[in-house]
C-alpha positions in Angstrom: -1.5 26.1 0.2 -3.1 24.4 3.0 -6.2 23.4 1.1 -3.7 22.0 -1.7 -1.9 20.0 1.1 -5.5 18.8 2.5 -6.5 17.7 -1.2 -3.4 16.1 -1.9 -3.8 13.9 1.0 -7.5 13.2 0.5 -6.8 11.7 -3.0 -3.7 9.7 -1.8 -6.5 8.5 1.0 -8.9 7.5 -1.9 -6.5 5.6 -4.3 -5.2 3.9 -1.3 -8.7 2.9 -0.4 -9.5 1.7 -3.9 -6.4 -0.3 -4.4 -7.4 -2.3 -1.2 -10.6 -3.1 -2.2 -9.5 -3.8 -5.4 -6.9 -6.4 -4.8 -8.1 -10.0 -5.1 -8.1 -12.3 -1.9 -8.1 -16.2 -2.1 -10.5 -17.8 -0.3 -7.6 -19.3 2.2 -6.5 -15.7 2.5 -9.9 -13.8 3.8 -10.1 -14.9 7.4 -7.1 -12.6 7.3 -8.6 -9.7 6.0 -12.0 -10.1 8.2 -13.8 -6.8 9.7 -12.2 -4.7 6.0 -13.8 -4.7 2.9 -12.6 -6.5 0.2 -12.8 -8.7 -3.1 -12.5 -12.5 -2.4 -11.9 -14.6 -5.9 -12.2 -18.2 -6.1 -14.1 -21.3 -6.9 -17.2 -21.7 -6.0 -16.8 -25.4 -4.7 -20.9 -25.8 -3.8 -23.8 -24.1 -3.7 -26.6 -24.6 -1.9 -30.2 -23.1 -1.6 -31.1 -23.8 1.7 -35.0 -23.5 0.9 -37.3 -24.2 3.6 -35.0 -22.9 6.1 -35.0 -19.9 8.4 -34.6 -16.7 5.9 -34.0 -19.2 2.8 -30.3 -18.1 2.1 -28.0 -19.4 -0.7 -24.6 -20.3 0.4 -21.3 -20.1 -2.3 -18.7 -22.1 -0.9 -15.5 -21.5 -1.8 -12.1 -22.3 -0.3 -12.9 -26.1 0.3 -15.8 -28.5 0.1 -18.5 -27.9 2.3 -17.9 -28.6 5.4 -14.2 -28.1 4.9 -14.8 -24.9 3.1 -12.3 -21.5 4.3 -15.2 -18.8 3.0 -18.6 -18.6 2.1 -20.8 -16.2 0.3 -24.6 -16.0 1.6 -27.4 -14.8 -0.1 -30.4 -13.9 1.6 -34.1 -15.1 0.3 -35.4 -12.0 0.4 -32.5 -11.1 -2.1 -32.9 -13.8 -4.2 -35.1 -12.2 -6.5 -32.7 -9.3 -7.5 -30.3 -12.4 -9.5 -32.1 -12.7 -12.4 -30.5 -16.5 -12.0 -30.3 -19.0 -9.1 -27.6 -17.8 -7.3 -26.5 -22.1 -6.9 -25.9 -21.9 -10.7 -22.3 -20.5 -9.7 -21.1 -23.7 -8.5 -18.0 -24.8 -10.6 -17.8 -21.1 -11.7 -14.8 -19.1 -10.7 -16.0 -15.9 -9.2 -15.2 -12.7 -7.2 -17.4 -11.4 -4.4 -16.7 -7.5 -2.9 -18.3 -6.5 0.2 -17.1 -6.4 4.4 -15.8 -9.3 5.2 -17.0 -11.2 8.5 -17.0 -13.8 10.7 -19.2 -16.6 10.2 -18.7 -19.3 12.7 -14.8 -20.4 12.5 -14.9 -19.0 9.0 -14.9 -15.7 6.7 -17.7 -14.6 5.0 -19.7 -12.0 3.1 -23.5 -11.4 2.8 -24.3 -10.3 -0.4 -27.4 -8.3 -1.3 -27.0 -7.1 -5.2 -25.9 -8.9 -7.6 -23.3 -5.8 -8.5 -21.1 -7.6 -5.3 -20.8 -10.7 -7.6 -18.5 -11.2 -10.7 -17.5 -14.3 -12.8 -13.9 -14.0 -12.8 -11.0 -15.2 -14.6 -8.5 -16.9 -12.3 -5.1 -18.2 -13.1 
């Protein structure tokens, strides 16, 4: 009986856990939500490959024009490569990004590594 208890409770524990990850944050939203993992959807309002620079990440702004923007997504150069695409081809594309969200500066943000964190989404 007890182990049926302790199973019952560890799948309630999983669904709950996938539901939350699995519910779509605006942009606006994810400062909210920073320090959890989640799925922020929105525009990507610019994009910007910040060659030359230390590490050589992309930024995905979204939220806002840069320097307005509520959330951006960086990329780092050494991940690049893994795209199969220039990450900055996302601009104008609506899109959903999963991963922890933090803190980046006064804004939220999530550093993406694989492109299996990345989605083209359809937002209404």
């Amino acid at each position: 009986m007890k182990s049926l208890l302790t199973l019952v409770v560890l799948i309630s524990f999983a669904s709950t856990a996938f539901a939350q990850t699995q519910e779509m944050i605006p942009p606006e939203m994810a400062s909210h939500f920073v320090g959890k993992e989640g799925m922020v959807c929105g525009r990507v309002q610019k994009a910007k490959f910040a060659q030359g620079s230390e590490g050589e990440p992309t930024f995905l702004y979204m939220g806002g024009m840069f320097p307005r923007h509520t959330f951006s997504v960086r990329i780092a150069g050494s991940d690049r490569s893994k795209f199969g695409f220039p990450p900055e081809s996302l601009e104008g594309k609506d899109i959903c990004v999963i991963g922890k969200i933090e803190r980046d500066s006064s804004r939220a943000a999530i550093d993406v590594g694989s492109p299996s964190e990345l989605k083209l989404a359809t937002i209404k």
